[in-house]
C-alpha positions, 0 to 999 in steps of 0.5 A, spaced: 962 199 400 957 200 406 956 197 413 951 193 415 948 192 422 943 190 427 940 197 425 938 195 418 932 192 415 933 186 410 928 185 405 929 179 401 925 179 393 921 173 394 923 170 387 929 170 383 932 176 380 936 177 373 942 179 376 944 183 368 939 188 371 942 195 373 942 198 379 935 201 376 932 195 374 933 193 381 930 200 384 924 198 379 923 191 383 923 194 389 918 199 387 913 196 384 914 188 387 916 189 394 912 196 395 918 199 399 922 205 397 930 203 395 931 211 397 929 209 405 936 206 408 933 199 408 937 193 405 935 190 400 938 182 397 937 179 391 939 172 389 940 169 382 936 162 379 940 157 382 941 161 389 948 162 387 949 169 387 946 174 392 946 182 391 944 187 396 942 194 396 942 200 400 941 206 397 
């Protein structure tokens, strides 16, 4: 578990995300879509097809 606050930065993934995926799997979207590093403190939130289940990210 982590905290979030004002200090973080969010990063939404423009698009809908399998959400079967692991934790790599997501790193790779952050990588090669969002052209980010999921190793800088950032927050990064992804949500399912119909917008039902969302899953953030903060390595």
């Amino acid at each position: 578990m982590f905290s979030l606050g004002s200090s973080h930065r969010f990063y939404l993934y423009d698009g809908h995300c399998d959400m079967r995926k692991s934790f790599d799997g997501l790193c790779g979207l952050v990588v090669s879509v969002m052209q980010r590093q999921p190793t800088s403190g950032e927050v990064f939130v992804f949500l399912n097809h119909k917008n039902s289940f969302s899953d953030c990210r903060n390595a």
